[in-house]
N, C-alpha and C positions, 0 to 999 in steps of 0.2 A: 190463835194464830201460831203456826210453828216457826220457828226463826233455828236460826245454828249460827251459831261462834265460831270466827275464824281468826289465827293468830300471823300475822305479817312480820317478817325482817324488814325497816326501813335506812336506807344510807342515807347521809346526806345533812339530818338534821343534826344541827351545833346550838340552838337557841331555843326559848319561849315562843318564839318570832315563830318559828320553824316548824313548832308541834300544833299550832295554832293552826298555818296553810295546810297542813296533812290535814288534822283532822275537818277542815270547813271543807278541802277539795272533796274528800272522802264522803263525807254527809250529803254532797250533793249527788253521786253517784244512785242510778234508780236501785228499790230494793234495798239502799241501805237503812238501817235502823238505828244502830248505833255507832259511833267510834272512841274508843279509847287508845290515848298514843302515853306512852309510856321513852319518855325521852333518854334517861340514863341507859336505858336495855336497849334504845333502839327497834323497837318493838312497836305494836300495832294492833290492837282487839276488835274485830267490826265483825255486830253481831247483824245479819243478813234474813231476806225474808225466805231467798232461794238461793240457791249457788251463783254465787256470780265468779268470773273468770279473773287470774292473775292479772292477764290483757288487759281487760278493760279497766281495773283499779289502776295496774300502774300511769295507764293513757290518762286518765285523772290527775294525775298528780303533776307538778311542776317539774322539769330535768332536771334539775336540781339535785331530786329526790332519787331514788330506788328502791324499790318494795319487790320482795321476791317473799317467796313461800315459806314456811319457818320447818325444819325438818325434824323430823319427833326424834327424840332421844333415842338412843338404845337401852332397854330395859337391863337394869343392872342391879346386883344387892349392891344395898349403899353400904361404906363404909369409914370409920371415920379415920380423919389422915390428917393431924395437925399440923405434923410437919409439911404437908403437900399446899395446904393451904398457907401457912407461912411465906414459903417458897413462892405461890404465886401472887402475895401482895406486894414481895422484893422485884417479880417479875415485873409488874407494871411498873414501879420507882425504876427500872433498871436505866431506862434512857436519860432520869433527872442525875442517880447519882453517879453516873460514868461522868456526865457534863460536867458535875462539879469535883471528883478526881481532876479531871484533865485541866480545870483552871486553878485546881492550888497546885496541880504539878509544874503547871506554868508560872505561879507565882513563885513557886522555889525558885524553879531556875531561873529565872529573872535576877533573883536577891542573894542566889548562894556565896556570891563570892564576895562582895559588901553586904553580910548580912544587915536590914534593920527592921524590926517588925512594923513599922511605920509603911515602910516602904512596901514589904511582903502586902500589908492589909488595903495599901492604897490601890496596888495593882490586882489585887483577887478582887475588890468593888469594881476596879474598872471592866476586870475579863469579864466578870458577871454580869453587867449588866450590857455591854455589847455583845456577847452570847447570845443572851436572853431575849435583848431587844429583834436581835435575827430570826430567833423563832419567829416572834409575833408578828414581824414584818413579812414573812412568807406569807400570810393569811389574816391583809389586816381590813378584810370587810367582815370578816367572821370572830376575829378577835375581840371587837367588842359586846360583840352579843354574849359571850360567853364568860366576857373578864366583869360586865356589870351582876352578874347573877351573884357574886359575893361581895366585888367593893363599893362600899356605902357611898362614896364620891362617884362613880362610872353609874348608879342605879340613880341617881337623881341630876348628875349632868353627863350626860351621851356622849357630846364629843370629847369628852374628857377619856373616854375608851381609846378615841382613835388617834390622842395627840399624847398619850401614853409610851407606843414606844418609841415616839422619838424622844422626850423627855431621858429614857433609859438609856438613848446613845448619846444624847446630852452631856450628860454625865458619867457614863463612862469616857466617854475623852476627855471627861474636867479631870476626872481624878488620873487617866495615865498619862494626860499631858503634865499633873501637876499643877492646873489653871483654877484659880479661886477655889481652893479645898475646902474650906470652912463654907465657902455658903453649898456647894455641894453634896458637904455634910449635913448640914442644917435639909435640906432639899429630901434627903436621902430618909433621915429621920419621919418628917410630914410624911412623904409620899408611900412609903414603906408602914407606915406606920398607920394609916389611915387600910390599906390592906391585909395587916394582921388581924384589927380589928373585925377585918368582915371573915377572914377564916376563920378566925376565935370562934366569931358567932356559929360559922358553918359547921364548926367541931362538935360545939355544943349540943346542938339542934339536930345533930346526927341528920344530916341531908345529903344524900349522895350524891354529888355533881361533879362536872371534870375540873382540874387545876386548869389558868389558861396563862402559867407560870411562862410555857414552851411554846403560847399562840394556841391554836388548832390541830398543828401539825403533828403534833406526839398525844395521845390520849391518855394524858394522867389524872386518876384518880385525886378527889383533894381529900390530903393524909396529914395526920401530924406531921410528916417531910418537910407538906408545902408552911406550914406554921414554922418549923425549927428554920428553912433553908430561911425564912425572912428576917427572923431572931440572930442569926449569926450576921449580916449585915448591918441591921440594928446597932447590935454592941458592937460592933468595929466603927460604926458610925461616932455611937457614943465616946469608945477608948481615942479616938482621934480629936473629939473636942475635948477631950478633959488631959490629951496627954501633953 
């Protein structure tokens, strides 16, 4: 029997959840024989018995989704470009580390004129994590599908995804209110700490999955970044109980 491989752009998926409905809608489609979905690329392999139409695959799928046609390269001699590639993993970091510029620039000015490093480190936990928790709240039915795929606590208790970030704005107004700091700290330590862990692993195990540091909303790669940006809370957590 002759078949032919076709390759799809898919929008839309953020999950497991989500590669799962593609590929079951897909499979039921007549003619089809196989599907492979490919979630980090966003991509889509269905190898067909005849031609079947863009039309009728995307009608298949949930709105949700979007599947358009994938469009061939332009044939080019390759060349290698170290610095180019450099450049575009800073590209994708570029949304996390403006974010965090702009909240130590606000914890200066907060502290320039009474300097005390207590105080600079109590208000960059606080910026950060009400920041942060903003992301995740633009997009919070999607946020946990994608913040369980690395933290060991979100992959075995669920709604621990979704009560996540309010937890983060929690405590950011503990720490810029100044309101019970120590258990804040303490808070900051677990919870933080329980998702370094699942980066670690992620690094390790060289898995390419997105960060869901920003929510949904921003498509970051998870980099040593997402490992260092947790490490520097961490220790400021720490230098606050022990100073």
């Amino acid at each position: 029997m002759i078949t032919m491989k076709h390759t799809y752009n898919v929008t839309g998926m953020t999950c497991n959840s989500c590669k799962a409905s593609v590929e079951k809608n897909l499979k039921e489609v007549a003619n089809v024989n196989d599907v492979k979905v490919n979630l980090e690329k966003g991509e889509v392999a269905i190898t067909m018995e005849k031609h079947i139409s863009t039309t009728i695959l995307k009608k298949s799928l949930p709105e949700k989704f979007t599947l358009s046609e994938k469009s061939e390269p332009k044939k080019t001699i390759p060349a290698v470009d170290f610095e180019g590639q450099e450049e575009s993993k800073l590209q994708q970091l570029k949304p996390l580390l403006i974010i965090i510029f702009y909240i130590s620039t606000a914890s200066v000015l907060l502290n320039y004129k009474d300097w005390l490093w207590s105080n600079f480190m109590l208000d960059f936990m606080g910026l950060f994590y009400i920041v942060f928790s903003f992301f995740k709240l633009l997009d919070l039915k999607g946020f946990p599908d994608s913040f369980r795929m690395y933290d060991p606590l979100a992959k075995r208790i669920p709604a621990y995804g979704w009560v996540y970030p309010f937890i983060e704005t929690a405590l950011g107004l503990m720490f810029l209110m100044r309101f019970e700091i120590e258990i804040a700290l303490i808070i900051t330590l677990v919870v933080l700490g329980i998702t370094t862990i699942g980066v670690t692993k992620t690094l390790l195990d060289k898995k390419s999955i997105r960060c869901a540091c920003l929510g949904t909303a921003l498509k970051l790669p998870m980099t040593e970044a997402t490992f260092i940006e947790n490490a520097i809370m961490i220790v400021m957590a720490i230098l606050m109980l022990t100073i």
